[in-house]
C-alpha positions in Angstrom: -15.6 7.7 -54.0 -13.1 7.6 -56.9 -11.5 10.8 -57.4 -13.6 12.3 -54.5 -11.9 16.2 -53.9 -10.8 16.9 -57.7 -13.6 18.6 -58.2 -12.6 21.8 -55.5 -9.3 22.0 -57.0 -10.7 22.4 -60.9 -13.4 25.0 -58.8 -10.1 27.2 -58.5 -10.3 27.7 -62.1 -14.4 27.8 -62.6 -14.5 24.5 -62.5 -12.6 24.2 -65.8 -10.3 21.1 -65.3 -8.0 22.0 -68.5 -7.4 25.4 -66.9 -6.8 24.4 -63.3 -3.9 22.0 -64.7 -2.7 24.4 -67.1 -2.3 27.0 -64.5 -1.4 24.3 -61.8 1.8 23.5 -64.3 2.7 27.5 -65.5 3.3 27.7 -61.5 6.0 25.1 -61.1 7.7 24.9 -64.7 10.9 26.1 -63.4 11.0 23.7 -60.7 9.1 20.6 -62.2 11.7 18.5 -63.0 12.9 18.7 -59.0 9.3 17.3 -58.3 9.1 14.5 -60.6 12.6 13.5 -58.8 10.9 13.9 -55.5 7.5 12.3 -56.6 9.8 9.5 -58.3 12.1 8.9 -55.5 14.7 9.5 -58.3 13.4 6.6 -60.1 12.3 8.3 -63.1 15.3 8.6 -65.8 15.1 5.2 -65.3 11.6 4.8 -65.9 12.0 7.0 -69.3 14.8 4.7 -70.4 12.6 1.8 -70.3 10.2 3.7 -72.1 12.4 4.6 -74.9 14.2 1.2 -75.0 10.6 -0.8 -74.5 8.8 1.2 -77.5 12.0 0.7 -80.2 13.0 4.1 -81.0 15.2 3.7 -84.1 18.2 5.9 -85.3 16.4 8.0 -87.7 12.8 7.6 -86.2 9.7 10.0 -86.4 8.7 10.7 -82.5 5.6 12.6 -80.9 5.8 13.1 -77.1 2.4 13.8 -75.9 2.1 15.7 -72.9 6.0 16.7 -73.5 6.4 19.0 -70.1 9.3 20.0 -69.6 10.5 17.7 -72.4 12.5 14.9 -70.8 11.0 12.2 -72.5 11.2 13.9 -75.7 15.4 14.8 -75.3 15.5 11.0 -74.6 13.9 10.1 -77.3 15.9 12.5 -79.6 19.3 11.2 -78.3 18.1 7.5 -79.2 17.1 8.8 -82.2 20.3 10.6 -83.6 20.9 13.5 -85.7 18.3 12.2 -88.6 15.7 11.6 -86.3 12.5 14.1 -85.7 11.0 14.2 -82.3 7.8 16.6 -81.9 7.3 17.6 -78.1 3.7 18.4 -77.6 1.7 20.2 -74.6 -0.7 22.6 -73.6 1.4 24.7 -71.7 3.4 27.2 -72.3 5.9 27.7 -69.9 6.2 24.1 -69.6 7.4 23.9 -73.4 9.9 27.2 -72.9 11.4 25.0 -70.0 12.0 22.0 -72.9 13.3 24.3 -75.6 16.0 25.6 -73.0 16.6 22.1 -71.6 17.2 20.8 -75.3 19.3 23.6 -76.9 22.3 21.3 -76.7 20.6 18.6 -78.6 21.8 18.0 -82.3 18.8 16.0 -83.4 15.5 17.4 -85.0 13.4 18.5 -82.0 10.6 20.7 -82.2 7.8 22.0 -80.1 4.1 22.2 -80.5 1.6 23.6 -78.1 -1.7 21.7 -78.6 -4.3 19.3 -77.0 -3.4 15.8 -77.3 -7.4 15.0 -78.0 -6.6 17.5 -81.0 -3.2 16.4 -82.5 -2.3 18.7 -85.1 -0.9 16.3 -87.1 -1.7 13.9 -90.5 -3.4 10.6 -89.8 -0.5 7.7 -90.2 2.8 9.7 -89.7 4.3 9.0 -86.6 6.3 5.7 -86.3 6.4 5.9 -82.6 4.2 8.0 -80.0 4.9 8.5 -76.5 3.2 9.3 -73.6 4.8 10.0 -69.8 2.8 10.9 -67.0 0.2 13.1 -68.2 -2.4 10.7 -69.4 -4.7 10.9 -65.9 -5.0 14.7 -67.4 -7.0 14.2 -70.5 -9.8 13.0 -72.0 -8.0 9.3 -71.5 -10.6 7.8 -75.3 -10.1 10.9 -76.7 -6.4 10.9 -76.7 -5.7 7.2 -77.1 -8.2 7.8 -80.1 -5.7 10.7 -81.1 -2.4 8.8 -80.8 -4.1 6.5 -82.7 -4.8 7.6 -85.6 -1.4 9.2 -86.1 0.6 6.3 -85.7 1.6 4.4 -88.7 1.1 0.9 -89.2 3.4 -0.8 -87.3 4.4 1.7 -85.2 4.5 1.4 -81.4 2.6 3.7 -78.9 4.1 3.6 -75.0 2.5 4.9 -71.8 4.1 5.6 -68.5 1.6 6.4 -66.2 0.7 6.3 -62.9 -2.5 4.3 -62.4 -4.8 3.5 -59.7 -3.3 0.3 -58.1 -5.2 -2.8 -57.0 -5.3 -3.6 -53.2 -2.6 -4.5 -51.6 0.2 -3.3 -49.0 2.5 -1.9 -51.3 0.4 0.1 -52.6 -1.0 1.9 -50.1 2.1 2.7 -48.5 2.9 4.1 -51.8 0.2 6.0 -52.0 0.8 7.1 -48.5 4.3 8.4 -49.6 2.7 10.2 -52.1 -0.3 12.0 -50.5 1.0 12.6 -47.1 4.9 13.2 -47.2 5.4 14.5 -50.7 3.2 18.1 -50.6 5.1 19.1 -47.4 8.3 18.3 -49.1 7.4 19.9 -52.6 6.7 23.0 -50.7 9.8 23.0 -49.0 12.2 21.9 -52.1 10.7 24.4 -54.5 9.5 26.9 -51.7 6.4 28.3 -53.4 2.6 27.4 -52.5 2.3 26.3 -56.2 4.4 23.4 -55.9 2.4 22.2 -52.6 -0.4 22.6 -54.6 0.3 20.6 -57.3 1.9 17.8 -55.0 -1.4 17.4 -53.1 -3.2 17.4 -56.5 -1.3 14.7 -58.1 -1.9 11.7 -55.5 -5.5 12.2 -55.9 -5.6 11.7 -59.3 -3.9 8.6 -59.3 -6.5 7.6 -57.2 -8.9 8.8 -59.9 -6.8 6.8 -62.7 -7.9 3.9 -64.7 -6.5 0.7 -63.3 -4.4 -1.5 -65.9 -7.1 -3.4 -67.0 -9.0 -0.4 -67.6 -6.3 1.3 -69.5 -5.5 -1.7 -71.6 -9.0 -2.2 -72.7 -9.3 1.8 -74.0 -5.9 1.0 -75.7 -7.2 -2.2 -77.2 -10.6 -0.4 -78.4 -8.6 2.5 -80.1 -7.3 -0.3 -82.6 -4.3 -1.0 -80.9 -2.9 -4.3 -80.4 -1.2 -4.5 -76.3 2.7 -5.9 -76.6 3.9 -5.1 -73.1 2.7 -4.5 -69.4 4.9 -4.0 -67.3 4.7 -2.1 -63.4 7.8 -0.2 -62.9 7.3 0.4 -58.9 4.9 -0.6 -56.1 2.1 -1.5 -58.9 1.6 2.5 -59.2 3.9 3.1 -62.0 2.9 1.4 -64.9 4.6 1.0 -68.8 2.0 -0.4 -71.3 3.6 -0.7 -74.7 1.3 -1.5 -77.9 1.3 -1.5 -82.1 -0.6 -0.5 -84.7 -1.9 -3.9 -86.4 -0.3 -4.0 -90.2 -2.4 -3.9 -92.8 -3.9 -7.3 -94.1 -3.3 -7.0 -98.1 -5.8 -9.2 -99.5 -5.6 -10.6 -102.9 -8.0 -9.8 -105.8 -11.8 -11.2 -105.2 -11.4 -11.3 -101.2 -13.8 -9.5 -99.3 
């Protein structure tokens, strides 16, 4: 069954999946960015490159990173951006975003942080000229917060996932996922030598599992109002960028309905 076994994680925090991931997070902020390198195979700066360079951040550009972390995607941003760019890092926990503000002290551009639900941006609708979104989207509401991004984003403006989504059949993928599930918890553990960090390792396989596929994700995307640009997988059809705009709108002259 899809997803079968996220259930008696979330039953660790009453069954409250927003807690559980939270609280799952809090536990390894220190050592998260060690993780992603292990989950990644030390793929992923490269994968947030493309992201930046696929979504068109301009020098001077308005950013929100949704689902911020430990900020990586958001310093990346800022240093495409420059010192008259703004960058908002947003997330829902707390000692993920301490981790960013110490990781981007040395950055000269405008970068702030915002704890908040992505489902609830606390933000005006039409702002942001680009949103961004890296590995957190299988932890949300996945309508609600495309809905979200949505309405933020200007006109024009671009929104980009990178996210790991349920793959379609095939060997690759399996032996991916079989990296993933099997060797990665054991080696989590080891690297950041706390139970948390095999914990959230073991976690995060299954929820790929749970993910939308690609077509399922670009039909939410395309029902938010967003037009798709880009689809592109970025490893073993398990790592997935999807780049889209926000149509312009059609001025229409006097008398035209």
């Amino acid at each position: 069954m899809r997803g079968e076994g996220l259930e008696r994680y979330w039953q660790r925090a009453g069954g409250d999946r927003r807690r559980f991931v939270d609280e799952a997070f809090a536990g390894v902020a220190a050592d998260y960015d060690r993780l992603v390198r292990l989950f990644s195979g030390g793929l992923d700066r490269r994968w947030r490159q493309r992201c930046i360079e696929a979504c068109g951040v301009a020098r001077g550009g308005w950013v929100l990173d949704c689902a911020t972390g430990t900020g990586a995607l958001a310093v990346a941003a800022a240093e495409q951006a420059g010192v008259t760019g703004r960058v908002l890092g947003l997330d829902t926990c707390g000692p993920m975003l301490a981790e960013a503000r110490r990781k981007a002290s040395r950055i000269e551009a405008r970068l702030a942080w915002v704890q908040a639900e992505v489902e609830r941006l606390p933000l005006r609708s039409e702002t942001v000229s680009t949103v961004t979104l890296g590995l957190g989207l299988r932890h949300m509401d996945v309508k609600g917060a495309l809905g979200e991004m949505c309405r933020v984003l200007a006109p024009g403006g671009r929104l980009a996932l990178l996210e790991f989504l349920r793959p379609p059949p095939g060997v690759v993928p399996r032996v991916a996922l079989a990296y993933l599930r099997w060797l990665v918890p054991p080696l989590a553990g080891l690297a950041a030598l706390s139970g948390a960090a095999w914990t959230l390792a073991a976690y995060l396989p299954r929820t790929i599992e749970a993910a939308p596929t690609v077509p399922d994700l670009v039909e939410v995307v395309e029902n938010a109002g967003l037009r798709v640009l880009l689809i592109k997988s970025l490893f073993a059809h398990v790592v997935w960028l999807v780049v889209a705009m926000k149509p312009l709108r059609r001025l229409t002259s006097e008398g035209e309905r």
